[in-house]
N, C-alpha and C positions, 0 to 999 in steps of 0.2 A: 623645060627645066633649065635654071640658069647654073655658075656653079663660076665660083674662083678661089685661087688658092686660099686667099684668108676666110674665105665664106664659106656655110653651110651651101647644100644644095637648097634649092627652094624650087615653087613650082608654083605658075601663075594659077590665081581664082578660075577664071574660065577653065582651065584646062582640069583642076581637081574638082568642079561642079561638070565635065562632062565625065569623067572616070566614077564619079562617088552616084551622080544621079541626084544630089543634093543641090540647093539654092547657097549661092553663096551669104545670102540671107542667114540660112541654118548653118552654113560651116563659122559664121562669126558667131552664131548662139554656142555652137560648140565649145570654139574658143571661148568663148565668157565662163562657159559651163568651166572650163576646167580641162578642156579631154587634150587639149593640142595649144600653141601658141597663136594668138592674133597676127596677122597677116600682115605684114611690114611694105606698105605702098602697094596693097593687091599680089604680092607672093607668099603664099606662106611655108615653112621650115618643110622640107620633104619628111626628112624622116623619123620629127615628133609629130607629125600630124598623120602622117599614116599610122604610126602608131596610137595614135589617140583615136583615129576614126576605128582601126579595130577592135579596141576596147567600147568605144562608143555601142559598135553593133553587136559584139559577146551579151554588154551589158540590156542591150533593147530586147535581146534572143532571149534571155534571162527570165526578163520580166514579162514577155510575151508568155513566156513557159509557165510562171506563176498565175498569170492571169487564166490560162489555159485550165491549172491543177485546181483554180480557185471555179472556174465555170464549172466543171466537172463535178465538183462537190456539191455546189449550189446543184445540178442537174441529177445528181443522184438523190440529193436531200428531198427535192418535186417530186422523182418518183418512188422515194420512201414512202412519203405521206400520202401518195394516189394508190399505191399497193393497199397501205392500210385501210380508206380509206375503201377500195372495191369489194377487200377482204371484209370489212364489217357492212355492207352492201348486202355482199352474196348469204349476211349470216355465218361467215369462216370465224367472227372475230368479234368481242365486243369491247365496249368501252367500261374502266373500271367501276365507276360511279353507275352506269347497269348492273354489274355484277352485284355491290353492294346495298344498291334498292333493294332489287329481287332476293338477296339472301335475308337481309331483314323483314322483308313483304310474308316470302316464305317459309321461313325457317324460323330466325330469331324472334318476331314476334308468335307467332303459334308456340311456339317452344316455352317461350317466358309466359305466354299464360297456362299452357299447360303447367308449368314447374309453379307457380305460381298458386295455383289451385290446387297442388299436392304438398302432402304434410310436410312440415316443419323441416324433416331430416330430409327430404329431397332439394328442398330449398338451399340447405346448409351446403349440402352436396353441388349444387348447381351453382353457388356463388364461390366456393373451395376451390372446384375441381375444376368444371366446366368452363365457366367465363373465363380465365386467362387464356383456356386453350383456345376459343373463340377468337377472344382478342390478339391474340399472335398469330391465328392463322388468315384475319382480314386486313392485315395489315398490309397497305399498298405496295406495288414492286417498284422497288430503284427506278429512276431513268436508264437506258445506257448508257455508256461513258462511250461521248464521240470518240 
């Protein structure tokens, strides 16, 4: 480190590429970036550039961490749909579009030829009464909200 009275201290390339573990290649990306001052004849400014190297690695820690929360999601998201996916498998679980075959296979068609074949006032009854209740209770469910 050099230093005089009118001068900031500085501190040569080599010597802050053996402390930092960095190519002085990437300590001038730095400086471009923004984080510290470009290096005047291979020294550069002590103590904006330590300061800029510790905001540099806050800010890499950061985004490692994001990237971290972001893997995580996506890994719980895989074993979301492999859970579902074993659950309706094992028969624990089915898919909506099953449900509402089999209720019209079942139910709804037998039902509507039965009502269908009985008198006038069951009919009346069965379009009145019945079909809204039908229809409101097959109606498919929300997604979750991530």
């Amino acid at each position: 480190m050099s230093t005089s009275p009118t001068q900031t201290q500085t501190i040569p390339a080599d010597r802050l590429c053996s402390l930092t573990g960095l190519t002085d290649r990437r300590h001038r990306q730095l400086a471009k970036e923004g984080f510290f001052p470009p290096p005047v004849a291979g020294e550069y400014e002590l103590a904006a550039t330590i300061k800029g190297l510790f905001r540099f690695f806050r800010e890499a820690g950061q985004h490692k961490d994001e990237l971290r929360i972001q893997q995580a999601r996506k890994e719980k998201q895989l074993a979301d749909k492999l859970t579902r996916q074993n659950a309706i498998a094992r028969g624990e679980l089915c898919r909506w579009e099953d449900v509402l075959r089999i209720l019209n296979e079942k139910i709804c068609v037998p039902w509507r030829l039965a009502l269908d074949a009985a008198p006038e006032e069951a009919r009346e009854w069965r379009d009145r009464t019945l079909l809204p209740i039908l229809r409101e209770s097959v109606k498919p469910p929300t997604p979750p909200q991530p």
